[in-house]
C-alpha positions in Angstrom: 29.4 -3.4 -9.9 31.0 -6.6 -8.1 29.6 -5.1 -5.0 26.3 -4.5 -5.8 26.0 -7.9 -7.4 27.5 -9.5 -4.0 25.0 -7.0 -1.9 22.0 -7.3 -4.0 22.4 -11.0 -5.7 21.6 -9.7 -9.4 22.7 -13.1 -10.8 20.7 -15.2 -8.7 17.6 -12.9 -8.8 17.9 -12.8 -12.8 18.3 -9.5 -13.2 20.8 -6.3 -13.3 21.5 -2.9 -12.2 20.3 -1.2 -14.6 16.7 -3.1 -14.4 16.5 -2.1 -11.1 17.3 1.1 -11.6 14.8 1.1 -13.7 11.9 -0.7 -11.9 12.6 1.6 -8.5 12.4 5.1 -11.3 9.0 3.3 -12.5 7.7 2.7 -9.0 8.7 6.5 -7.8 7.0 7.8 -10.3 3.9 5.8 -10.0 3.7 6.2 -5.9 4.4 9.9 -5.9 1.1 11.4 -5.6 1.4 10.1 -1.7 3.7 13.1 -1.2 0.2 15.2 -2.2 -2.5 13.3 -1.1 -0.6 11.9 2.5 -0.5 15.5 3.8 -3.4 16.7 2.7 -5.3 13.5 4.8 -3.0 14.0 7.9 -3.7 18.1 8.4 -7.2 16.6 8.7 -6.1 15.3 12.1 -4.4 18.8 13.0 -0.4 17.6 12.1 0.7 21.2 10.0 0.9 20.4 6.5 4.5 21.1 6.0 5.5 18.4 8.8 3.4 16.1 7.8 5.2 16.4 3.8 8.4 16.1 5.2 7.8 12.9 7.9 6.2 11.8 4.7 9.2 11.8 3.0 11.2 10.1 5.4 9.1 7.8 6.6 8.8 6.3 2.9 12.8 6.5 2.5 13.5 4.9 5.9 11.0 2.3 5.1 12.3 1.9 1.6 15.8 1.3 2.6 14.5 -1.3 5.7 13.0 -3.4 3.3 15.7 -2.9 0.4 18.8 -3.5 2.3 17.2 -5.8 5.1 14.8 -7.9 3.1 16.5 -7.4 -0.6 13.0 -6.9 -1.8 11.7 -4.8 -4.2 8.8 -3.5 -2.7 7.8 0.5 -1.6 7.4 1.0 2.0 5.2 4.5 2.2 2.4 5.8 4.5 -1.0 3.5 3.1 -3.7 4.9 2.1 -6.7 3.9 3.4 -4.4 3.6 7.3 -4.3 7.4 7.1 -8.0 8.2 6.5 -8.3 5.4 9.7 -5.8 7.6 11.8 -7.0 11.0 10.8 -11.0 10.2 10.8 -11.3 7.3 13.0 -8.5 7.2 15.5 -8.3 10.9 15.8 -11.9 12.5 15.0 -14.0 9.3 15.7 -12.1 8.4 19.0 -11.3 11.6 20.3 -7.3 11.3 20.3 -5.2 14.1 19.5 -2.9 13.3 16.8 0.2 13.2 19.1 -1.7 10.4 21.4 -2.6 9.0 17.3 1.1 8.7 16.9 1.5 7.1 19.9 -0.5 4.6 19.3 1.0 4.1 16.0 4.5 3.9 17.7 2.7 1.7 20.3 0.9 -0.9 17.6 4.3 -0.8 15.0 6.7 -2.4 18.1 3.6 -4.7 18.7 3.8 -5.8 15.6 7.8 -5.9 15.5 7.1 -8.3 18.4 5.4 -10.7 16.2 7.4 -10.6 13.1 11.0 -11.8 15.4 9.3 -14.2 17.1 7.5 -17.8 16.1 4.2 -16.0 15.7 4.4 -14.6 12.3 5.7 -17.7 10.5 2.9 -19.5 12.5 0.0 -17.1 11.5 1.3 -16.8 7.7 1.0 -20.7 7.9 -2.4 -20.8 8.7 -3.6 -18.6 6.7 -5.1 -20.7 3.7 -3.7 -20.0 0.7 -7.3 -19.2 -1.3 -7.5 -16.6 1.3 -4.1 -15.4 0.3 -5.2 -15.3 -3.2 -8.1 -14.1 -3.0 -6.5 -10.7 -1.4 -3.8 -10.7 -4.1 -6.9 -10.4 -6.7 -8.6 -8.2 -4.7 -5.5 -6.0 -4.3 -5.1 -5.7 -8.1 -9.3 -4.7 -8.9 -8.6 -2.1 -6.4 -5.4 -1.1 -8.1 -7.6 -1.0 -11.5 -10.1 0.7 -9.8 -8.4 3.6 -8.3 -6.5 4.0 -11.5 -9.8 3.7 -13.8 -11.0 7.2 -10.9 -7.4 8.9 -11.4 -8.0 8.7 -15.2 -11.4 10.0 -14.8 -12.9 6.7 -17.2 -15.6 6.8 -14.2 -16.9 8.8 -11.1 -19.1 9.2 -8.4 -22.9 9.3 -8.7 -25.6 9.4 -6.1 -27.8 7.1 -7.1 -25.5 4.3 -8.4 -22.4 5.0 -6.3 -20.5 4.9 -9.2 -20.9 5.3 -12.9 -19.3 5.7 -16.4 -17.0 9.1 -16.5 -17.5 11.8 -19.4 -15.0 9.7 -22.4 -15.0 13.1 -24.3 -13.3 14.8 -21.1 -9.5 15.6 -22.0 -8.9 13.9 -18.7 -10.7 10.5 -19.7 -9.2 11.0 -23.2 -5.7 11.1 -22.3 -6.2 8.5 -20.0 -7.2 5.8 -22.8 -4.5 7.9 -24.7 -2.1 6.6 -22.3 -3.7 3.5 -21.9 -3.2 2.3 -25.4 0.2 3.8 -25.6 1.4 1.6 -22.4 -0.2 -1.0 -22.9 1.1 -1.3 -27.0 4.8 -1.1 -25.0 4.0 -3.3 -22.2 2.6 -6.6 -24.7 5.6 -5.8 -27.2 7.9 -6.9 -24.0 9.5 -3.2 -24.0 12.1 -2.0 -21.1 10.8 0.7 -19.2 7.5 0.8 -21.2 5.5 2.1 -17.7 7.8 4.6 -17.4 8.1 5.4 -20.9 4.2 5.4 -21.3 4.1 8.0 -18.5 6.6 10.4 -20.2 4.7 10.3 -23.4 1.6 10.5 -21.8 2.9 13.7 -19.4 4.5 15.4 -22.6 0.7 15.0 -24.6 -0.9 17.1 -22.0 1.9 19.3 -21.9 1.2 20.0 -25.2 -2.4 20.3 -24.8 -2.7 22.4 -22.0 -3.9 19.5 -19.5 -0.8 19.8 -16.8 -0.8 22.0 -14.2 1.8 24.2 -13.6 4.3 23.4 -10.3 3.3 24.5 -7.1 5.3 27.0 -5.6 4.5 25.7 -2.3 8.3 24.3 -0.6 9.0 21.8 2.7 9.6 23.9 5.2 11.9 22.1 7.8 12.1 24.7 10.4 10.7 24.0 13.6 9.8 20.3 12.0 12.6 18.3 14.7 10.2 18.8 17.2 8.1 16.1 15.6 10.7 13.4 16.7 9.2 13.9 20.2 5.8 15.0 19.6 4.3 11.7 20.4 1.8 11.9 23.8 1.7 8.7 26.0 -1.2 10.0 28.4 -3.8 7.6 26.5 -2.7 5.0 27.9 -4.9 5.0 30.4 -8.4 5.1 27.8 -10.0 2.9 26.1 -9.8 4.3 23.0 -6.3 4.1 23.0 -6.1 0.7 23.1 -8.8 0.1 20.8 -6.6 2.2 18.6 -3.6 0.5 19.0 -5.1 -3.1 18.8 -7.5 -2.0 15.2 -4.2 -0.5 13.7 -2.0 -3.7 14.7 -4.1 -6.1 13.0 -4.6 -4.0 9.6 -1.0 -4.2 10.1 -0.1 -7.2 10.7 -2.6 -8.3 8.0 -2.8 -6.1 5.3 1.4 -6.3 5.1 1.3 -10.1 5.3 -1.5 -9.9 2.2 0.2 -7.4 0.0 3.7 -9.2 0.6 3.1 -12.3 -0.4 0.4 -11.3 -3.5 3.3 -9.4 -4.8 6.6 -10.7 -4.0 8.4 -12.7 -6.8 10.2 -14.2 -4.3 8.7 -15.7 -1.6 11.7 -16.7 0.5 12.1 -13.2 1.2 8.9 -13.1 3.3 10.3 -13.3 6.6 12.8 -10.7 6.5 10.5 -8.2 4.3 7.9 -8.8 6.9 10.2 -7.9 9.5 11.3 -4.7 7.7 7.5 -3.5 6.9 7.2 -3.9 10.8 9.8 -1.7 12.1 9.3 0.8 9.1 6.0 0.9 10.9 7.1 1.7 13.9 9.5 4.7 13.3 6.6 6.5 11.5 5.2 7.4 14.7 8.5 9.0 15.3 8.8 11.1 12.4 5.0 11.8 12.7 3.1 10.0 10.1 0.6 7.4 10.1 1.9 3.4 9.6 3.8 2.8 6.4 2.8 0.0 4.7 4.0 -2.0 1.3 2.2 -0.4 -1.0 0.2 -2.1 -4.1 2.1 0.7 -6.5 4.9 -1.9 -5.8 3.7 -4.1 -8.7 4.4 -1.4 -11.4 8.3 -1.7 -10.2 7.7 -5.6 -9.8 6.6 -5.8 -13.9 9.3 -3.8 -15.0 11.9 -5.8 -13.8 12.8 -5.1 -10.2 13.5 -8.5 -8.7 15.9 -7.0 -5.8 16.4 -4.3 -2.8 17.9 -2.1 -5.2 14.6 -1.0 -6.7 13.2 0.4 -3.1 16.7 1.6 -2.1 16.0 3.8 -5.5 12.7 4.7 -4.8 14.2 5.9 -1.1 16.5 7.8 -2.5 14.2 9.7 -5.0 11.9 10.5 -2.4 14.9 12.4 -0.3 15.4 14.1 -3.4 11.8 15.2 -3.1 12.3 17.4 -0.8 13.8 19.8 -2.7 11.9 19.5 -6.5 8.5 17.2 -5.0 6.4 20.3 -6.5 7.4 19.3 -10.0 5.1 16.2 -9.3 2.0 18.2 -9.6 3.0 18.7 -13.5 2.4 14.8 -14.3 -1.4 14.4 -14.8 -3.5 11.6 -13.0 -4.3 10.4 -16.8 -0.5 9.4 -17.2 -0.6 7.2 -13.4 -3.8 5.9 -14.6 -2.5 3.3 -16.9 -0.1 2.1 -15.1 -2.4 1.0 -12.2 -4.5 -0.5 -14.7 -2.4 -2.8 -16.5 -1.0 -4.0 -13.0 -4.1 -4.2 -11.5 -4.9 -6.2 -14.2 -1.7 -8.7 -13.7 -2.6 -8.9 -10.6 -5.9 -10.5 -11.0 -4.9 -13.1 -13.2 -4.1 -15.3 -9.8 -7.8 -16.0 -9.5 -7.0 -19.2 -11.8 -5.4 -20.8 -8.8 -8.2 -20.4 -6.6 -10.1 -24.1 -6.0 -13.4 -23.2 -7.3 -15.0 -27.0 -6.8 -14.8 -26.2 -3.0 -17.3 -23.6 -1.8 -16.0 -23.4 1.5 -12.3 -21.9 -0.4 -14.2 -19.6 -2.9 -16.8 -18.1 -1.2 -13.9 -16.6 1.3 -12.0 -15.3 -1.1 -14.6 -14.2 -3.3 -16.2 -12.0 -0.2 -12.3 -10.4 0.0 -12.2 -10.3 -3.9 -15.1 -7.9 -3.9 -15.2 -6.3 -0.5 -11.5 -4.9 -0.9 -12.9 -2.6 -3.8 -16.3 -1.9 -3.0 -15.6 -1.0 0.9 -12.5 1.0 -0.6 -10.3 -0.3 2.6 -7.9 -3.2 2.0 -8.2 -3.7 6.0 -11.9 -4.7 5.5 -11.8 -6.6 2.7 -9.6 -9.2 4.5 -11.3 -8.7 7.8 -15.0 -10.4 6.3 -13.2 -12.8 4.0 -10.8 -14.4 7.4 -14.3 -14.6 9.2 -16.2 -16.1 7.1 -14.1 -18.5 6.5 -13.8 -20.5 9.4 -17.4 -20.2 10.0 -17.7 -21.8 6.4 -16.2 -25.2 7.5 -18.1 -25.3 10.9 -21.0 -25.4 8.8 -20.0 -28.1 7.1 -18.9 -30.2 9.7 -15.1 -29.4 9.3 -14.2 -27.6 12.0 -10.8 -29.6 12.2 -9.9 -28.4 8.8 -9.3 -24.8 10.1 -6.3 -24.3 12.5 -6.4 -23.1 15.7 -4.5 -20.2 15.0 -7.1 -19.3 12.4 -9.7 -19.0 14.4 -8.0 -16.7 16.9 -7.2 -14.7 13.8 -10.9 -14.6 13.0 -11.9 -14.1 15.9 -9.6 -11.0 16.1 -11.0 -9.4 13.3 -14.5 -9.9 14.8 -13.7 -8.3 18.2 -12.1 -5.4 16.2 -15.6 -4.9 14.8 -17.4 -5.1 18.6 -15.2 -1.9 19.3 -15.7 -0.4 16.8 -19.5 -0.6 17.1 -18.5 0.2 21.1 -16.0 3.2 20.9 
């Protein structure tokens, strides 16, 4: 205990080992569908499914002890969604890579972004970022948490006329889900430990007793043949265009959508700089073990409100996922209707930052209201920050303050601009 207190600085974090414990079993449980769904998006691109489960494993537990041990943060370090429908449909269907020239380029953009995070560049950019535009992704972040949880639990779905609309309540899937709901959230206000992870076992064991949980898969990892991932990444891009464009589009939804999510969600923001450092080079070795870019993760919030204050919590979550390997069917028994609350109620912690957002200046607002909606409704974190970073300087050159927006700022803009001329190019 005296060396985990020395290692993880419980006493000066306010917490305890068994908190963390705690918060990283919480956050496991809440990011596990990835092992399902990452997969699943990445045999799109042609990587076999049972490769792409186990780089997906150790990908997340590489990342998870980078960040824990490295960074003492409390934060999950996993393949993001959203960056693995861009590598699978964009980067390897829309610009004709294969996936082993895909990984290269993610191998290629994570040491880019290393680059950055060691040297003067990342404290500079994370300065000039204003911080309405940091908030504004931090809110955004948590409607988008709300929303995909309010889809997992089934309270709404898809409709062709309206894009979205109001889910069947009398479903058993939308039932539980407000089920679990009101269960979580009756722990959650009466202050109780665990009460995610307790609202997800009650929830689970209700539609185990009702029929709604489907059985395990029988489906296993198998790791034979899966070492020659390590070196499946192909370098002969290099010389297209496409590879580049690759490279340079993933880089800044790195570079970006890690420096948003960190610092919306981190309780302590001194731990930025190493974090970011960590989230960078976890980046990197996924194109080794043959995965798309790990990213922190907003599921990190759920582990963040129960408690977890340290690196403990991901080192915990790291370790659960090795132990995947050999029970991650098991995870097919918990119903989406149990996750579904949980991203709610964060989601919904999440947003309450909006109060610090200076609503008297239109030129702050506006920004961060275009990120606010647009990280929801476009479905892609990436994009979201992309229109609310250009509009914003081009906000204050109407206004006559162009020397209100640092330089770096506009190059940053101006980034995310070019990344759409290539896009509209390629």
């Amino acid at each position: 205990m005296i060396f985990m207190n020395r290692l993880f600085h419980f006493k000066e974090n306010q917490t305890t080992l068994k908190q963390e414990l705690l918060a990283g079993l919480t956050s496991y449980f809440t990011i596990a569908y990835i092992l399902i769904i990452n997969p699943a998006i990445l045999a799109d691109a042609g990587i076999p499914y049972a490769y792409a489960l186990a780089a997906t494993i150790l990908a997340t537990a590489a990342g998870c002890f980078m960040i824990g041990g490295w960074g003492n943060a409390p934060m999950i370090l996993t393949p993001g969604m959203g960056i693995n429908a861009f590598f699978t449909y964009t980067i390897v269907q829309g610009f004709g890579l294969t996936w082993q020239q895909g990984l290269a380029a993610v191998i290629a953009a994570g040491l880019l972004f290393f680059i950055a995070t060691i040297t003067p560049l990342a404290g500079i950019m994370v300065r000039a970022v204003p911080d309405s535009l940091k908030i504004g992704i931090t809110v955004g972040v948590g409607i988008f948490l709300t929303f995909i949880g309010l889809q997992k639990g089934q309270l709404i779905t898809a409709d062709t006329e309206t894009f979205v609309t109001m889910g069947a309540i009398s479903s058993p899937q939308a039932l539980l889900t407000i089920l679990g709901l009101l269960i979580t959230m009756g722990l959650f206000v009466r202050k109780v430990k665990g009460s995610f992870l307790i609202g997800i076992v009650l929830t689970t064991g209700v539609a185990f007793l009702f029929g709604l949980t489907n059985p395990p898969q029988a489906d296993s990892i198998q790791f034979t043949g899966y070492t020659q991932m390590l070196g499946a990444s192909d370098f002969s891009g290099v010389y297209q265009l496409s590879f580049w464009t690759a490279v340079f589009s993933l880089m800044i939804i790195l570079m970006f959508e890690s420096m948003g999510l960190l610092n919306g969600m981190l309780p302590d923001k001194k731990k930025f700089p190493k974090s970011y450092q960590a989230s960078a080079a976890s980046a990197f070795t996924s194109g080794l073990f043959g995965t798309s870019p790990t990213i922190p993760t907003v599921e990190s919030a759920s582990g963040i409100a129960e408690g977890g204050r340290t690196g403990l919590t991901a080192i915990t979550v790291g370790v659960l996922f090795l132990a995947s390997a050999f029970f991650a069917p098991m995870f097919t028994v918990i119903p989406d209707g149990a996750v579904a609350p949980v991203l709610i109620i964060v989601g919904g912690l999440m947003v309450q930052e909006i109060r610090h957002i200076r609503f008297q200046e239109m030129s702050e607002w506006l920004p961060a209201y275009l990120i606010i909606g647009l990280i929801p409704l476009t479905y892609s974190i990436a994009d979201g920050i992309a229109f609310g970073f250009i509009a914003y300087p081009l906000l204050k050159l109407a206004l006559g303050e162009p020397r209100s927006v640092s330089p770096i700022m506009y190059v940053i803009s101006s980034l995310f601009f070019l990344h759409y001329v290539l896009m509209m190019v390629i």
